[in-house]
C-alpha positions as CSV (number, residue, x, y, z in Angstrom):
1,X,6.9,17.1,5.2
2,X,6.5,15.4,8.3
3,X,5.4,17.7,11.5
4,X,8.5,17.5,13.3
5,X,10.5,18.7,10.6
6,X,13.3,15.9,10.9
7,X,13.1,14.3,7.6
8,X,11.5,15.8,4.6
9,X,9.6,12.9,3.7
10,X,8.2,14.3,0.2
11,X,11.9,15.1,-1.0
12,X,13.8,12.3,-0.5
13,X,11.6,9.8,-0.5
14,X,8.3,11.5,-3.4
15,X,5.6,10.7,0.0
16,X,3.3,13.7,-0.2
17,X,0.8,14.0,2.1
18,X,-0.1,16.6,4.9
19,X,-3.8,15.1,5.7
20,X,-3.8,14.2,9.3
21,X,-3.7,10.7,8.2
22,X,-0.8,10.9,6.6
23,X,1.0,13.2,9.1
24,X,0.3,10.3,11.6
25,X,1.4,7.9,9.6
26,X,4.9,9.7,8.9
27,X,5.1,10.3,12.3
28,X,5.4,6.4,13.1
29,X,7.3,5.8,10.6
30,X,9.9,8.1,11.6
31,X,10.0,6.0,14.7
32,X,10.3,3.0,12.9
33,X,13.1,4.4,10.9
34,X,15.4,5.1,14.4
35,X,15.0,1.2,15.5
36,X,15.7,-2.2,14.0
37,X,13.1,-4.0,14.5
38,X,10.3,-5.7,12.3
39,X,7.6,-3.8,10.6
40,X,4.2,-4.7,8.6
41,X,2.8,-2.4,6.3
42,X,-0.4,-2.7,5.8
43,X,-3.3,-0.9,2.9
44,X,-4.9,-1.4,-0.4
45,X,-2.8,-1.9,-3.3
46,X,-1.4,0.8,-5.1
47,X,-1.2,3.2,-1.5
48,X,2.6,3.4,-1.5
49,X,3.6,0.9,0.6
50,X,7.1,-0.2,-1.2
51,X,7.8,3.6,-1.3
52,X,7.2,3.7,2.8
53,X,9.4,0.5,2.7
54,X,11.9,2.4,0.9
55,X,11.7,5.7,2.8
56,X,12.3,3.5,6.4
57,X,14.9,1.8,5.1
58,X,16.0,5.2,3.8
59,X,15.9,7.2,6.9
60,X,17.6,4.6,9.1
61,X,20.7,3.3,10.2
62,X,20.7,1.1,7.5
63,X,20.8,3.5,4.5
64,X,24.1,2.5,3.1
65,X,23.3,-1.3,2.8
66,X,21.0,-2.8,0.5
67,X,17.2,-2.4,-0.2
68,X,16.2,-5.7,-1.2
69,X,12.6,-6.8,-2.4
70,X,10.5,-9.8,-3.6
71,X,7.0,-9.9,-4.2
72,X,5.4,-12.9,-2.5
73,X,2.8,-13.4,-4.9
74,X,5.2,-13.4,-8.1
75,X,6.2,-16.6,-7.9
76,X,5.3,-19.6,-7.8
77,X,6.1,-21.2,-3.9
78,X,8.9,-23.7,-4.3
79,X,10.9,-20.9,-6.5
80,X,9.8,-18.3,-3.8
81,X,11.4,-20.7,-1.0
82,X,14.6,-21.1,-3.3
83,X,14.7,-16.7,-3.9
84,X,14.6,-16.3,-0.3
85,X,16.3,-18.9,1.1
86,X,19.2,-19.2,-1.6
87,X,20.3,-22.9,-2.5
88,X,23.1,-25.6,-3.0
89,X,24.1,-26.9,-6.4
90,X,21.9,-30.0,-7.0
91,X,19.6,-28.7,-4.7
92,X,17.0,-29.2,-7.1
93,X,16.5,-29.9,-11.0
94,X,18.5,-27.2,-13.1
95,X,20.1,-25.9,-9.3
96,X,23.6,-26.0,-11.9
97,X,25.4,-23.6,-8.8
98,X,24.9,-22.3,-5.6
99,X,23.0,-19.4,-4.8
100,X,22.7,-16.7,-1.7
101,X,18.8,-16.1,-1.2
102,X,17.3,-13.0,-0.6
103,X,18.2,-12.7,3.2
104,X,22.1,-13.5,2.5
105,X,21.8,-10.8,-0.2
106,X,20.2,-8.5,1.9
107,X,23.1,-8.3,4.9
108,X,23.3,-5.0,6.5
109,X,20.2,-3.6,4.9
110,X,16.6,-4.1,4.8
111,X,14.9,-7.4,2.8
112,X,11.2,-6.2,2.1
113,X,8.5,-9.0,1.7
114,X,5.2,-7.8,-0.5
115,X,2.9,-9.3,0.2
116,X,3.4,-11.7,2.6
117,X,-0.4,-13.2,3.5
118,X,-0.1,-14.9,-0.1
119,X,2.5,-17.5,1.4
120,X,1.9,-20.7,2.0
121,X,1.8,-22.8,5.7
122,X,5.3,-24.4,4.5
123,X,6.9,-21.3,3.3
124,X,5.6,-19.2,6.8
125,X,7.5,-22.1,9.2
126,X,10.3,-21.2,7.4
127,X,10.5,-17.8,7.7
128,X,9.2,-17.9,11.0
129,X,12.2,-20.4,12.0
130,X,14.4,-17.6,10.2
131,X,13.3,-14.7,12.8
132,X,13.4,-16.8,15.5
133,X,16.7,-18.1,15.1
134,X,18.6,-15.0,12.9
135,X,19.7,-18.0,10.7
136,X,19.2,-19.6,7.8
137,X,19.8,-22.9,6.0
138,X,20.0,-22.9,1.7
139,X,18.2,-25.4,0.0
140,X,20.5,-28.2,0.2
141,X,22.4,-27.3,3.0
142,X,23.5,-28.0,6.0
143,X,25.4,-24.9,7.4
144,X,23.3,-22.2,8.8
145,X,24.0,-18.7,7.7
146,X,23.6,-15.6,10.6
147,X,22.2,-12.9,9.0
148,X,22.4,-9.2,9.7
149,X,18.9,-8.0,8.4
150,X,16.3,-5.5,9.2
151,X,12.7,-7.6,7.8
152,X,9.7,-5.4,6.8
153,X,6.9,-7.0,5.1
154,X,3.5,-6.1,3.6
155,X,0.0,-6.9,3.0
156,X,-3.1,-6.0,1.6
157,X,-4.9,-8.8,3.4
158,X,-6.2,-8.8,6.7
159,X,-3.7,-11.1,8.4
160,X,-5.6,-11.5,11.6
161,X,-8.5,-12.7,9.9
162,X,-6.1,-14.8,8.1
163,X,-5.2,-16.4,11.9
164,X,-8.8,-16.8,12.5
165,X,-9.3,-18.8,9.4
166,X,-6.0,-21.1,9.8
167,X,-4.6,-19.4,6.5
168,X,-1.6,-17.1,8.8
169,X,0.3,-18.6,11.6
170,X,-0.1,-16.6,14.7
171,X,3.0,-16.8,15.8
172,X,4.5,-15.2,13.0
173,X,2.6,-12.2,12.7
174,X,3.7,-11.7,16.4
175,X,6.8,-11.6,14.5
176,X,6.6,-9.9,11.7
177,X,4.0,-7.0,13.0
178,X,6.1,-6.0,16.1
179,X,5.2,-2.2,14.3
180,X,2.5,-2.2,12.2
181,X,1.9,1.1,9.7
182,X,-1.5,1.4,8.1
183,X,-1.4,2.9,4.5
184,X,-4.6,5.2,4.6
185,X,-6.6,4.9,1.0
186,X,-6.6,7.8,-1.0
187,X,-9.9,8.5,-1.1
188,X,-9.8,8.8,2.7
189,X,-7.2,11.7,2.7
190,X,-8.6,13.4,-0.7
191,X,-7.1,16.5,0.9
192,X,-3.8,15.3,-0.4
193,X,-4.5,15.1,-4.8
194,X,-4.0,18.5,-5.0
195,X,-0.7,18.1,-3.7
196,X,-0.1,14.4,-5.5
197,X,-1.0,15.3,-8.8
198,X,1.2,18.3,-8.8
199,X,3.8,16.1,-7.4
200,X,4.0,13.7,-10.2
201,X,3.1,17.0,-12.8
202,X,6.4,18.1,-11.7
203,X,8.6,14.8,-12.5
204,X,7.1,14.8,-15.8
205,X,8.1,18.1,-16.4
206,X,11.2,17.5,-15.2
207,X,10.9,14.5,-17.5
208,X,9.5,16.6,-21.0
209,X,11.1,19.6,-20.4
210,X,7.6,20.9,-21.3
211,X,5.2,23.6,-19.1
212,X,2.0,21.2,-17.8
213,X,-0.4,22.8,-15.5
214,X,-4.2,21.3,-14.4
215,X,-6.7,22.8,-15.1
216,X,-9.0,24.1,-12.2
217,X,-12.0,21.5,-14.0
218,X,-9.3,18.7,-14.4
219,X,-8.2,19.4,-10.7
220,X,-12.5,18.7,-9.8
221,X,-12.4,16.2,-11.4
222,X,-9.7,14.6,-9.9
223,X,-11.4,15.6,-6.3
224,X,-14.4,13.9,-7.5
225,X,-13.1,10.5,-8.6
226,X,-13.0,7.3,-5.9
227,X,-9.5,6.0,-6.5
228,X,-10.2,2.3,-6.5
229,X,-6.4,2.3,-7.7
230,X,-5.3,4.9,-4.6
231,X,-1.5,6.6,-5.6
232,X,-1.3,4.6,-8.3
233,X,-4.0,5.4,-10.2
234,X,-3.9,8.9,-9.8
235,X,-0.1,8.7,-11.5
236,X,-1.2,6.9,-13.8
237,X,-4.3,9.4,-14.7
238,X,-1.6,12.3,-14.3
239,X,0.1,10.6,-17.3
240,X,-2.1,10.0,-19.3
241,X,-2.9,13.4,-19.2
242,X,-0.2,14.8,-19.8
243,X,0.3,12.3,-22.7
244,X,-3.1,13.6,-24.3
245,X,-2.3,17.8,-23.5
246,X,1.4,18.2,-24.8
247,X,1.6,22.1,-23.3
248,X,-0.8,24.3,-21.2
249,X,-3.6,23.1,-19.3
250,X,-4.5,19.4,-18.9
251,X,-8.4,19.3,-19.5
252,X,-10.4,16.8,-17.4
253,X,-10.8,14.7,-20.8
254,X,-7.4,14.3,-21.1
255,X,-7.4,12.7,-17.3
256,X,-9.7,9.8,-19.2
257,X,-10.7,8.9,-16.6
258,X,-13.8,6.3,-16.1
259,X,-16.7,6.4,-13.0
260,X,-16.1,9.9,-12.3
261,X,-18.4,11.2,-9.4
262,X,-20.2,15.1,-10.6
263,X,-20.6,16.6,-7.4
264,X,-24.2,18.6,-7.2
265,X,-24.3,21.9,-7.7
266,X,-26.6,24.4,-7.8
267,X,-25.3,26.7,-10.3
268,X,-21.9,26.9,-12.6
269,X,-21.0,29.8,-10.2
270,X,-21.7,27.8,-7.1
271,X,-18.9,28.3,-4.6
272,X,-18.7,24.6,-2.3
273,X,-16.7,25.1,0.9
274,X,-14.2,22.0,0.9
275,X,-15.3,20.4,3.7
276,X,-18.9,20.3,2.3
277,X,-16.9,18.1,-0.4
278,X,-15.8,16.0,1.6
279,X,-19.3,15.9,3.5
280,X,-20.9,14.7,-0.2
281,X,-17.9,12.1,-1.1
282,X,-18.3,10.7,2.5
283,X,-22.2,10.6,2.2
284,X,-21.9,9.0,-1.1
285,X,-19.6,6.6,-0.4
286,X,-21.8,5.3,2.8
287,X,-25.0,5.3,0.1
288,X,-23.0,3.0,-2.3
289,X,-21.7,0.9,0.3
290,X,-25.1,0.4,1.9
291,X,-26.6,-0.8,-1.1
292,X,-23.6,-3.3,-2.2
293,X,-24.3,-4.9,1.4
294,X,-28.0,-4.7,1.0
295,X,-27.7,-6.7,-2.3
296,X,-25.0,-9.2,-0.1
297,X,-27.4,-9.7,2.2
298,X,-25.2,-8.2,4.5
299,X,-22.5,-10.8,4.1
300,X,-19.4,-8.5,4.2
301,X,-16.9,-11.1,2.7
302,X,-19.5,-11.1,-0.4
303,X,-19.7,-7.6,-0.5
304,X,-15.6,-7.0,-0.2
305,X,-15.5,-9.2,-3.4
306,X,-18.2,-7.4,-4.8
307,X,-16.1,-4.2,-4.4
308,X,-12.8,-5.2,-5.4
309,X,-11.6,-4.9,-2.2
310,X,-10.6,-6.7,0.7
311,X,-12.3,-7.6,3.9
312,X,-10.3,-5.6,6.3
313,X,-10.1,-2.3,3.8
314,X,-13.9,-2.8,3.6
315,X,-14.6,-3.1,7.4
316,X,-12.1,-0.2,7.9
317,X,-14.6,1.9,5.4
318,X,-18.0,0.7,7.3
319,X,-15.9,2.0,10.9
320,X,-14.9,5.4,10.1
321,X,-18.1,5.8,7.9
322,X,-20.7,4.6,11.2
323,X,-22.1,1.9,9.5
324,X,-23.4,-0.6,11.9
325,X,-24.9,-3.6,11.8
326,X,-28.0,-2.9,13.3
327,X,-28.5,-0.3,11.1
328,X,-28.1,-2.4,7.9
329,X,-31.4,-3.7,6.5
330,X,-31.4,-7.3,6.1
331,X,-27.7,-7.7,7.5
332,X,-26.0,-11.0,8.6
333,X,-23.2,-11.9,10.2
334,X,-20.1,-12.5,7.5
């Protein structure tokens, strides 16, 4: 629940999380919910950041309308331009009727944009025209439509690098990132499985009508594990799990989960205060990281694909964990 107690974020919305990140993070978006203008969520895929959508939209004077939401990397760009924009019979081949786009069909509510660095230059002037002016034109038309419509958007990519490189116009992320909300990686606010995985134990049991618990060496492992996949992944383990232990207590087998870290220990009965677990999975994480970029000859861009990741998540990572690049052996600039 979100410090100030106004709106329980975790019950109307499922976003669980009191790590400090988290409670930051509701924070602003609580403030985002009480205005109307643009926001751009930004974080790793699978961190929740359709769910934050939602839960703005949710929480704001907007409730009652519509929730409306298109992936940008889906589709194919001339259908994407056609989704959002709507279209004119004999627009285009097989246009058979007109259609309202996304933005028409989203009056009074929010329209939500995933993914919105994987647009192209065309499509961006477009939408960028569409902010500007609080109009739009169909495909095929020549009447502008006003529209009533709160815009947040979201990316995994680093869309300020994307400026740099000519692959984002910087004049619409002035316009799209007017509030931008970071989605913190799991593994950076581990503090907060616990509380996930009983989160989605208890919609499944809702679901089942069964009794599911975790056990106390399935709840390690679940501390121990990176989450490449963040929220996502740890659901889907949850469920699996469950799947596999019908009754009683899931077993960390039943998690089946791949690449789990085993924390050191120096005896079965060895007691680990939990911020000497998060000392290790920090320390860890900065010795795996150092040796990706050691084998990437420092080139971050190579080491982000490397990882899986992207170059902004990956810089965020090397920042909070202290890693310079003076103190990287053999580094270059990337």
């Amino acid at each position: 629940m979100i410090a100030r107690g106004r709106v329980d974020w975790s019950r109307r919305f499922g976003i669980v999380g009191q790590s400090r990140a988290m409670q930051r993070l509701l924070v602003r978006a609580e403030r985002a919910a009480e205005c109307d203008i643009p926001v751009l969520i930004t974080g790793e895929t699978g961190t929740g950041k359709e769910l934050l959508a939602r839960a703005i939209h949710g929480s704001s004077s907007r409730s009652a309308g519509p929730f409306v939401s298109e992936a940008c990397g889906a589709l194919p760009q001339g259908l994407l331009e056609s989704e959002l924009f709507g279209h004119e019979e004999g627009a285009f081949t097989g246009a058979s009727e007109a259609r309202a786009g996304l933005f028409e069909r989203a009056s009074g509510g929010t329209l939500f944009i995933d993914e919105l660095g994987d647009t192209s230059e065309a499509l961006q002037a477009k939408l960028l025209r569409v902010l500007q002016e609080g109009q739009v034109r169909r495909l095929g038309g020549s009447e502008p439509v006003s529209l009533d419509v709160r815009l947040i958007a979201s990316t995994q990519q680093d869309l300020v690098q994307l400026v740099r490189e000519g692959g984002f116009r910087r004049d619409l992320l002035y316009r799209v990132a007017v509030l931008e909300l970071e989605m913190p990686p799991l593994r950076e606010r581990i503090e907060d499985v616990p509380l996930l995985a009983e989160h989605f134990l208890e919609r499944i049991r809702g679901e089942r009508g069964c009794e599911l618990s975790l056990s106390q060496a399935a709840l390690d492992r679940l501390l121990e594990h990176d989450w490449p996949g963040n929220v996502r992944e740890l659901e889907n383990a949850v469920r699996v799990g469950a799947l596999f232990q019908r009754s009683g207590a899931i077993s960390p087998e039943a998690l089946q989960l791949e690449g789990a870290r085993e924390t050191q220990t120096e005896s079965a009965d060895a007691r680990i205060s939990y911020q000497d677990l998060l000392d290790q999975l920090s320390a860890r994480e900065r010795d795996y990281l150092e040796a990706v970029l050691r084998r990437c000859d420092g080139n971050k861009a190579r080491a982000a694909r490397r990882l899986g990741v992207t170059r902004y998540a990956l810089r965020r990572s090397l920042k909070r964990l202290g890693l310079l690049e003076e103190e990287l052996v053999g580094a270059t600039s990337s």
